[in-house]
PyMOL Python script that loads the backbone (N, CA, C, O; Angstrom):
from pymol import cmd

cmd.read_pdbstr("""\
ATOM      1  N   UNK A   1      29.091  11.218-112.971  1.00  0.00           N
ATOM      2  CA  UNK A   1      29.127  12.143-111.854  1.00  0.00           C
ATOM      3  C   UNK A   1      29.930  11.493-110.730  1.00  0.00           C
ATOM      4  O   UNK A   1      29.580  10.379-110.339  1.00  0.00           O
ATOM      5  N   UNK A   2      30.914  12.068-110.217  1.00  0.00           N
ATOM      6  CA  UNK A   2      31.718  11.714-109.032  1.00  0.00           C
ATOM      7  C   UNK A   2      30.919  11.503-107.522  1.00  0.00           C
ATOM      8  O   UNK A   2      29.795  12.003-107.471  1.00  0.00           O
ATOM      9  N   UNK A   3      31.258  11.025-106.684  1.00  0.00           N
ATOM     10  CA  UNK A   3      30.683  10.934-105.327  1.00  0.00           C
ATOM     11  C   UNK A   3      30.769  12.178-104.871  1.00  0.00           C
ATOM     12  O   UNK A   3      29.743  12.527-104.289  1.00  0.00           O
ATOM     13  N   UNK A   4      31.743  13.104-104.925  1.00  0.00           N
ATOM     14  CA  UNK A   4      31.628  14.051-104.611  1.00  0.00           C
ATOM     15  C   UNK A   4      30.861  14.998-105.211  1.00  0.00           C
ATOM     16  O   UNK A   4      30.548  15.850-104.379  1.00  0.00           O
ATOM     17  N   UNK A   5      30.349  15.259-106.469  1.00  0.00           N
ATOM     18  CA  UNK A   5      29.549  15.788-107.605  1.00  0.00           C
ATOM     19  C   UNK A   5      27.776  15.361-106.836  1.00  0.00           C
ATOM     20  O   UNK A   5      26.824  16.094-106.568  1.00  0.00           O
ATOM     21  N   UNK A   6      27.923  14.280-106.730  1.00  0.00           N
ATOM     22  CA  UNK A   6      26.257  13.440-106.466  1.00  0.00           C
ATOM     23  C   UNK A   6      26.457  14.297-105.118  1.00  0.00           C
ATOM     24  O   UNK A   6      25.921  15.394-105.271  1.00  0.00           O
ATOM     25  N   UNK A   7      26.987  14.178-103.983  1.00  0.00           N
ATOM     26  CA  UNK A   7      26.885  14.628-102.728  1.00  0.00           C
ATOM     27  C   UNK A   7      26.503  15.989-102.506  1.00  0.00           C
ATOM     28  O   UNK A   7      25.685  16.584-101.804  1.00  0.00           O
ATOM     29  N   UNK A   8      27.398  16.279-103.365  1.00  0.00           N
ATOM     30  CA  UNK A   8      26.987  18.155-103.711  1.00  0.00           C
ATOM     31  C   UNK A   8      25.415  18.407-104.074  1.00  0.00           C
ATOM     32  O   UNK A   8      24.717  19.065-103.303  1.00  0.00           O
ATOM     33  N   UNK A   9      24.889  17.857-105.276  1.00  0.00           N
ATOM     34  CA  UNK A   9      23.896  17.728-106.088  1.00  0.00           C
ATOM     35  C   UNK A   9      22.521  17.260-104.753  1.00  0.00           C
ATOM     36  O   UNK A   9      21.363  17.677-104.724  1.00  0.00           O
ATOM     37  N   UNK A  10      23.017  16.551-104.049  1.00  0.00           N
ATOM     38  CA  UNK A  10      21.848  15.867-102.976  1.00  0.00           C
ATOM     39  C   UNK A  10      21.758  17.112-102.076  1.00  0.00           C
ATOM     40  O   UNK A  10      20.630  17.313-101.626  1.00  0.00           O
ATOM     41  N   UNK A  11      22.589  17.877-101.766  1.00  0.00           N
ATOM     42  CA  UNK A  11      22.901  18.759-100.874  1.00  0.00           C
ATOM     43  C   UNK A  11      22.097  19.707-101.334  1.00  0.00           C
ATOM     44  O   UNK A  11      20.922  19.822-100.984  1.00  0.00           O
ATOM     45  N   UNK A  12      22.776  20.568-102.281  1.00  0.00           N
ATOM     46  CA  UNK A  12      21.985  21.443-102.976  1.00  0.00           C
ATOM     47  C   UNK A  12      20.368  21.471-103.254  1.00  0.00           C
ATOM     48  O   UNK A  12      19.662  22.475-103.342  1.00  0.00           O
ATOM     49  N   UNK A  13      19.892  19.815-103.394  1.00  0.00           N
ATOM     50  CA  UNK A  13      18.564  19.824-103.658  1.00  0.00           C
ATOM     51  C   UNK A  13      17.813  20.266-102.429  1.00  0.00           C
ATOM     52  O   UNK A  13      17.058  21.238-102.427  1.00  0.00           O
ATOM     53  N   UNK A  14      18.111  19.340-101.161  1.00  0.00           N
ATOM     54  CA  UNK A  14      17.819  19.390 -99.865  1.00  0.00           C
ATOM     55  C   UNK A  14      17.795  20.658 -99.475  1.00  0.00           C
ATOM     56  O   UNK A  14      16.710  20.805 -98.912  1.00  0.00           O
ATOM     57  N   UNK A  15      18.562  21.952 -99.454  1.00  0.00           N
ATOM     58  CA  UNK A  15      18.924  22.963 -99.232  1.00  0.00           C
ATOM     59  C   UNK A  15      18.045  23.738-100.161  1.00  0.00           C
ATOM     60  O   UNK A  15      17.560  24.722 -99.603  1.00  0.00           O
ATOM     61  N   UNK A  16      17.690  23.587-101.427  1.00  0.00           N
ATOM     62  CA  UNK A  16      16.735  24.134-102.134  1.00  0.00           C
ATOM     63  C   UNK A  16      14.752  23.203-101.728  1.00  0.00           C
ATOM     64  O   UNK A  16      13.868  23.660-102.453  1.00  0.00           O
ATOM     65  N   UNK A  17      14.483  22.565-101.142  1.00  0.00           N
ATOM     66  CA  UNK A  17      13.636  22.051-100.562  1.00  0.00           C
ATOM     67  C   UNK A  17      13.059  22.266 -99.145  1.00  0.00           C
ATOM     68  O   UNK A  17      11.967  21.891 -98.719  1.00  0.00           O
ATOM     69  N   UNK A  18      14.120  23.014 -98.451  1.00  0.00           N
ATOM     70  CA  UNK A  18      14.134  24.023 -97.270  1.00  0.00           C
ATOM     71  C   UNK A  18      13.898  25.100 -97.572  1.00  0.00           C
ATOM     72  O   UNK A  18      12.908  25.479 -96.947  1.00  0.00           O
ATOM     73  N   UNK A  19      14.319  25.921 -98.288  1.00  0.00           N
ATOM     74  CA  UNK A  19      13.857  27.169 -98.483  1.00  0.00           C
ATOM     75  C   UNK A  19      12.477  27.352 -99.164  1.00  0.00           C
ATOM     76  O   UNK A  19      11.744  28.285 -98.836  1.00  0.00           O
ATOM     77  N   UNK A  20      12.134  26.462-100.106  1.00  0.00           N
ATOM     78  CA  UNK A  20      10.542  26.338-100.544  1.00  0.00           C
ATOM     79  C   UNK A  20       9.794  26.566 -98.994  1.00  0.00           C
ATOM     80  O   UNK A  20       8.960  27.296 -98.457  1.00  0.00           O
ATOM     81  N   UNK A  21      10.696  25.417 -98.678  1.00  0.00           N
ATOM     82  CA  UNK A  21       9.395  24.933 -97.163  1.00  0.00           C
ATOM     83  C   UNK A  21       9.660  26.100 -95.986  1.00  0.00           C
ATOM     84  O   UNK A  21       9.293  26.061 -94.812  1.00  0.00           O
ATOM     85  N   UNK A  22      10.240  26.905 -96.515  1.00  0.00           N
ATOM     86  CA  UNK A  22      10.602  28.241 -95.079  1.00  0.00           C
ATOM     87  C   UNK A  22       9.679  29.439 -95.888  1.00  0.00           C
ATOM     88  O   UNK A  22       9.032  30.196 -95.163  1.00  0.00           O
ATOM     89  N   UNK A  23       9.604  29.625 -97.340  1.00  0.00           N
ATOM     90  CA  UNK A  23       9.259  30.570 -98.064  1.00  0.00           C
ATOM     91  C   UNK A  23       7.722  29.975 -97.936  1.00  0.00           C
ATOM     92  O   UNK A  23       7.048  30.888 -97.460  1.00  0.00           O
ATOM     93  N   UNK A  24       7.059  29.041 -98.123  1.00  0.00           N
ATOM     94  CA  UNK A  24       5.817  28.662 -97.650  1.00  0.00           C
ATOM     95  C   UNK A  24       5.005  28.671 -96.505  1.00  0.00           C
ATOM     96  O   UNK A  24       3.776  28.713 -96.441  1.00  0.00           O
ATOM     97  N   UNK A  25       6.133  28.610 -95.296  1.00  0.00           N
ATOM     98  CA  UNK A  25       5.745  29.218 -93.966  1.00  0.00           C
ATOM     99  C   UNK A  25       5.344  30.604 -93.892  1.00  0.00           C
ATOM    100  O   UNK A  25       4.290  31.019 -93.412  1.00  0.00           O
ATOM    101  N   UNK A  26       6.211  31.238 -94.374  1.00  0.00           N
ATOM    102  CA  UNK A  26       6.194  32.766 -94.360  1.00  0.00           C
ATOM    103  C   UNK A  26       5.007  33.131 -94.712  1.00  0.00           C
ATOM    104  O   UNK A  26       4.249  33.560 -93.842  1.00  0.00           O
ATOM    105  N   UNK A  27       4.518  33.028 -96.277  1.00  0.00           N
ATOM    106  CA  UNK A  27       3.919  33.204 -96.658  1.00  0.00           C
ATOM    107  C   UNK A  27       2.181  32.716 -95.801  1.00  0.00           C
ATOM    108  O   UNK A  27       1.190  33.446 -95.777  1.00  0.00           O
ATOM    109  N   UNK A  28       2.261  31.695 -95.361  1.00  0.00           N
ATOM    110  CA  UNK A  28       0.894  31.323 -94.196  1.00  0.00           C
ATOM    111  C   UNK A  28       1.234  31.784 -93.143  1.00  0.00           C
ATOM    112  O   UNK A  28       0.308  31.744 -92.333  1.00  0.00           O
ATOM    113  N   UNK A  29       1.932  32.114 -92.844  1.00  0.00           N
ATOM    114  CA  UNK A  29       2.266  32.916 -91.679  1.00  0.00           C
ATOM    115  C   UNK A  29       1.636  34.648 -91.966  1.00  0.00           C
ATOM    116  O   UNK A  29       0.908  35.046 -91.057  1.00  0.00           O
ATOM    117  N   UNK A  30       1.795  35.318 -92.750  1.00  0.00           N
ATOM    118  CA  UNK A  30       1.371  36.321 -93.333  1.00  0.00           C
ATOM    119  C   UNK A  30      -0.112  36.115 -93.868  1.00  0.00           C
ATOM    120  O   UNK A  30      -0.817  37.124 -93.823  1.00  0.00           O
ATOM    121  N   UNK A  31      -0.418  35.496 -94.134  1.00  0.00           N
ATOM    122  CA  UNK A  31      -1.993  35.318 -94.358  1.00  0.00           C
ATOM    123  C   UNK A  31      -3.064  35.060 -92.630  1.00  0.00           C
ATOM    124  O   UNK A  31      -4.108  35.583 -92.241  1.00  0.00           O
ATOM    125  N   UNK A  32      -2.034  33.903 -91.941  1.00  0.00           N
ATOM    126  CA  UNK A  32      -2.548  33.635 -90.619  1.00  0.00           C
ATOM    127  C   UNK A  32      -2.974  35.092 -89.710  1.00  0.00           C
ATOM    128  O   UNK A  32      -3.967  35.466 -89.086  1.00  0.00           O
ATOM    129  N   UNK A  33      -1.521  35.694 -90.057  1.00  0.00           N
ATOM    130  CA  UNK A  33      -0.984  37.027 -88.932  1.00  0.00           C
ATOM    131  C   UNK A  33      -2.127  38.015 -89.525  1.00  0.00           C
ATOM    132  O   UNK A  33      -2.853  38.528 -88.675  1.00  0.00           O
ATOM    133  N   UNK A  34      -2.449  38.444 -91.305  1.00  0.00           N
ATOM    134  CA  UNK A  34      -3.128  39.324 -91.166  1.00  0.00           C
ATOM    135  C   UNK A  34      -2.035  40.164 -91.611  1.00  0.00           C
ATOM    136  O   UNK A  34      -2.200  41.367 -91.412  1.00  0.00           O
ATOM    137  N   UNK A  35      -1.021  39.825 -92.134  1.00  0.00           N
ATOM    138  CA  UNK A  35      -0.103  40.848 -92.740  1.00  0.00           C
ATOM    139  C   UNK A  35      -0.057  40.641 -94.444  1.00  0.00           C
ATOM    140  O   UNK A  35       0.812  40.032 -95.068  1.00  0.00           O
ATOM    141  N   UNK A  36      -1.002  41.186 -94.880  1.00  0.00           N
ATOM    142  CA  UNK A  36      -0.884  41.197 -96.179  1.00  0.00           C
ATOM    143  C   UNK A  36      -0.348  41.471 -97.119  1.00  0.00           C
ATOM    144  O   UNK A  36      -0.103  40.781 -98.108  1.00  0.00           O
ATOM    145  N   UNK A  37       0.051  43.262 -96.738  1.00  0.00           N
ATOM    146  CA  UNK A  37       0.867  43.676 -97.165  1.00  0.00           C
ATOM    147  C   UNK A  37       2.658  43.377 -97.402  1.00  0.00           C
ATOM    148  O   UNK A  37       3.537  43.995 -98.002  1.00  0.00           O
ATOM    149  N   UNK A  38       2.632  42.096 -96.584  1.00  0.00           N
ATOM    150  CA  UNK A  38       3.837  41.830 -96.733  1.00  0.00           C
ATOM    151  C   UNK A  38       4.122  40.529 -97.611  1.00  0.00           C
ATOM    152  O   UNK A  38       5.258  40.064 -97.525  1.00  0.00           O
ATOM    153  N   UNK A  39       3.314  39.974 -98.344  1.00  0.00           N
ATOM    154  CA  UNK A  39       2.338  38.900 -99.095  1.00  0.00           C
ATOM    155  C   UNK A  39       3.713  39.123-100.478  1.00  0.00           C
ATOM    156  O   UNK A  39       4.699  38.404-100.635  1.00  0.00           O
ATOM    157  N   UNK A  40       3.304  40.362-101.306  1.00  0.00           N
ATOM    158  CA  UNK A  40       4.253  40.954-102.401  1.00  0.00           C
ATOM    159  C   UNK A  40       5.690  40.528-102.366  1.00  0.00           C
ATOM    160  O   UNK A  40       6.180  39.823-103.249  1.00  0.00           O
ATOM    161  N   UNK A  41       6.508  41.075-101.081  1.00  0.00           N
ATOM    162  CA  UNK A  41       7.627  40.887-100.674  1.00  0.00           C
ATOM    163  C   UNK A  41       8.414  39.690-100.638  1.00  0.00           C
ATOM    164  O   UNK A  41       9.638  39.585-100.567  1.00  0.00           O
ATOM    165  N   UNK A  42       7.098  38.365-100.724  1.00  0.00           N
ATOM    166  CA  UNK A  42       7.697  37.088-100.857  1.00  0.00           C
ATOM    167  C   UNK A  42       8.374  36.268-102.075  1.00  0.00           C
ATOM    168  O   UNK A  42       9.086  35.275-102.226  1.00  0.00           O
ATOM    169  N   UNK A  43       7.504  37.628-103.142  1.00  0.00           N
ATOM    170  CA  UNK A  43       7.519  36.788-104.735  1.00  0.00           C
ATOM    171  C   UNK A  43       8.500  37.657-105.349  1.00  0.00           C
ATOM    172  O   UNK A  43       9.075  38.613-104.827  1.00  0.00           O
ATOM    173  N   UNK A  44       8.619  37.202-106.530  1.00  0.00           N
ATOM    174  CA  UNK A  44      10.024  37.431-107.668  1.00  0.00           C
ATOM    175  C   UNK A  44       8.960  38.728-108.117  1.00  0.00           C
ATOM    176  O   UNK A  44       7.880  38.990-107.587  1.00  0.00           O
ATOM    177  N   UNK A  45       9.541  39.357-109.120  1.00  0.00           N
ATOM    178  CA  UNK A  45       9.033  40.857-110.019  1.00  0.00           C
ATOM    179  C   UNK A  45       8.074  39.547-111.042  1.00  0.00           C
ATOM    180  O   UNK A  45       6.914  39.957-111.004  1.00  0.00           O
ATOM    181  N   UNK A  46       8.099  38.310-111.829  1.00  0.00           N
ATOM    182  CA  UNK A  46       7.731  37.576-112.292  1.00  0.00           C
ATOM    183  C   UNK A  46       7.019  36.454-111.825  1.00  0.00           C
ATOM    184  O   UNK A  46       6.949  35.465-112.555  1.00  0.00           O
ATOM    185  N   UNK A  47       6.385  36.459-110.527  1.00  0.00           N
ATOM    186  CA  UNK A  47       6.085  35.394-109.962  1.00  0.00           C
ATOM    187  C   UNK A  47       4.614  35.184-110.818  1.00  0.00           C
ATOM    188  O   UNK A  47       4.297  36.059-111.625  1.00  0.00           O
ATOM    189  N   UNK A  48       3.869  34.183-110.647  1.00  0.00           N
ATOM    190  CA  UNK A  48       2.809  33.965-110.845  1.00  0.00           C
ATOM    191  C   UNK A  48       1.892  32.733-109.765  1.00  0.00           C
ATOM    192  O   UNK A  48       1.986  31.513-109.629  1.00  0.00           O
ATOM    193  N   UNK A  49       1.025  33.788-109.151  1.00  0.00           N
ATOM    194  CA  UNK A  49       0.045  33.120-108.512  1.00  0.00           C
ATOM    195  C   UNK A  49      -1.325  32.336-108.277  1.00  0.00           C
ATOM    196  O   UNK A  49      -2.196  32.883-107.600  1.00  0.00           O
ATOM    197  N   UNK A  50      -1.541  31.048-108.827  1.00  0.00           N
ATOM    198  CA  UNK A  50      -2.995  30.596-108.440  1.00  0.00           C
ATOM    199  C   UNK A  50      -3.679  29.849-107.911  1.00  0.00           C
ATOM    200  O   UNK A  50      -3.569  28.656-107.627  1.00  0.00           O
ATOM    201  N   UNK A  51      -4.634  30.789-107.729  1.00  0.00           N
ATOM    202  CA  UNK A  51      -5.557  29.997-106.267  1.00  0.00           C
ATOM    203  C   UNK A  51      -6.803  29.717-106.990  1.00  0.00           C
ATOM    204  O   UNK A  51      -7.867  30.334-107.041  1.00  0.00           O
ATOM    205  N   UNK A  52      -6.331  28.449-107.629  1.00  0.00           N
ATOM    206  CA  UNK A  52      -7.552  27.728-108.449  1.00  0.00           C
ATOM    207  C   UNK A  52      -8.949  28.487-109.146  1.00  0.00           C
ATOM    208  O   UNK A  52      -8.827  29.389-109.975  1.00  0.00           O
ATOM    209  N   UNK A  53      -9.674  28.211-108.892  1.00  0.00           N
ATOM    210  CA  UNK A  53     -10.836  28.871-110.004  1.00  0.00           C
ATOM    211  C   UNK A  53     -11.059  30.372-108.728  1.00  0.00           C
ATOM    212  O   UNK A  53     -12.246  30.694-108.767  1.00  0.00           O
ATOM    213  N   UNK A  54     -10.507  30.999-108.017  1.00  0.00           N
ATOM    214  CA  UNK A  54     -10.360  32.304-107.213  1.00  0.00           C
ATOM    215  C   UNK A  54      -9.917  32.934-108.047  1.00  0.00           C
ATOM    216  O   UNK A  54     -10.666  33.871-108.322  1.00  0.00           O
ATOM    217  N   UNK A  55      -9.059  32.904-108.611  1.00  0.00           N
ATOM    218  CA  UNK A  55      -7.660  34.017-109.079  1.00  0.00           C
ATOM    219  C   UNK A  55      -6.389  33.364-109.567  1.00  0.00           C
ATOM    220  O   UNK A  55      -5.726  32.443-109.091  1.00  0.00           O
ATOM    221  N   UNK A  56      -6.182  34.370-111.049  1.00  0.00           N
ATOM    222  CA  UNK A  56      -4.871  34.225-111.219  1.00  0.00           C
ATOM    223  C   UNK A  56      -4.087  35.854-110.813  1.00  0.00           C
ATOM    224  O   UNK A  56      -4.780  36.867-110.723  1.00  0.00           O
ATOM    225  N   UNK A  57      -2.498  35.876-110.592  1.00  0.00           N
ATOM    226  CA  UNK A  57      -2.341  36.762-110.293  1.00  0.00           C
ATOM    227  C   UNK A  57      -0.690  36.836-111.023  1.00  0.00           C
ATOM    228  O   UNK A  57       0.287  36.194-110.635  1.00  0.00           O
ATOM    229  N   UNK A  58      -0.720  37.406-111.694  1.00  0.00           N
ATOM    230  CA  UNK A  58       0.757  37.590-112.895  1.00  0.00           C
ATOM    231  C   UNK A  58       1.347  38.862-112.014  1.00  0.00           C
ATOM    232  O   UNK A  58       1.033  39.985-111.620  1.00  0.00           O
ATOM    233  N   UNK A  59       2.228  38.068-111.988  1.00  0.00           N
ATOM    234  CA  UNK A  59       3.618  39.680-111.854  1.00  0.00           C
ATOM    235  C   UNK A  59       3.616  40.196-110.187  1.00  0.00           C
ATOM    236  O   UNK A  59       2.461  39.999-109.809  1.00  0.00           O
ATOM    237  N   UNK A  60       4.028  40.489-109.602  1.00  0.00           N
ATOM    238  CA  UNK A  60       4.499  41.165-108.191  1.00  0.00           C
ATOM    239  C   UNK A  60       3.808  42.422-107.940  1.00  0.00           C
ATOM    240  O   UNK A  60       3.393  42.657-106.805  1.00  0.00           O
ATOM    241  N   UNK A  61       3.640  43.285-108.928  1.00  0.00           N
ATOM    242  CA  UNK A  61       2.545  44.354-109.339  1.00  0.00           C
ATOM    243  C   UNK A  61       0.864  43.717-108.577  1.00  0.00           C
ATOM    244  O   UNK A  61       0.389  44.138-107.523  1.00  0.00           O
ATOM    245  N   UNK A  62       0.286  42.712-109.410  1.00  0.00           N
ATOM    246  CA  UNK A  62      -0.836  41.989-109.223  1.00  0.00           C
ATOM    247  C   UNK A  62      -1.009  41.401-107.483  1.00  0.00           C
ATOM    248  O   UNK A  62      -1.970  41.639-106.751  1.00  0.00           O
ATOM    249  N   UNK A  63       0.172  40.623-107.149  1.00  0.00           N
ATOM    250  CA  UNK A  63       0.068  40.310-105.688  1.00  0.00           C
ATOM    251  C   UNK A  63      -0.054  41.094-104.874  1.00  0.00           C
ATOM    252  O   UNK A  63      -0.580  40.771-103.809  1.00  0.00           O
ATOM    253  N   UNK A  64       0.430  42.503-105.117  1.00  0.00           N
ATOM    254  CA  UNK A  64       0.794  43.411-103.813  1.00  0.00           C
ATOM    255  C   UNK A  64      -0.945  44.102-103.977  1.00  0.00           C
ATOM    256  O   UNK A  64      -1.270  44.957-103.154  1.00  0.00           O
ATOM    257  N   UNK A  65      -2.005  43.658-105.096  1.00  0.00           N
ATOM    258  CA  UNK A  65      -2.887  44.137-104.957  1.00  0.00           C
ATOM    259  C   UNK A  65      -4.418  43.509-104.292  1.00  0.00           C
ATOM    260  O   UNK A  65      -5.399  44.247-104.197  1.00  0.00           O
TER     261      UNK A  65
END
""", "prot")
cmd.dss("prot")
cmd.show_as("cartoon", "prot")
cmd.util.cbc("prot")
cmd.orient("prot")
């Protein structure tokens, strides 16, 4: 891998490690606020959610419920 290849690659990770950590705000932010309904909107059509021995929750269908 080139210096320029690795630089890219560090970049990209960092930049994908921000958006986790902005998409995780949101999401407690929406639980904090009391906006639930907007809970769905965060996840993929495939997401899968669990909150340990609470709930599992398959699919975007399941969250928005």
């Amino acid at each position: 891998m080139t210096d320029l290849a690795a630089l890219e690659a560090r970049i990209r990770r960092l930049e994908d490690i921000e958006e986790i950590r902005t998409l995780r705000n949101a999401y407690h932010a929406c639980i904090n606020d009391g906006r639930y309904s907007e809970i769905a909107d965060l996840f993929t059509d495939d997401a899968r959610v669990v909150l340990g021995y609470l709930a599992t929750y398959e699919g975007r269908a399941a969250i928005d419920t």
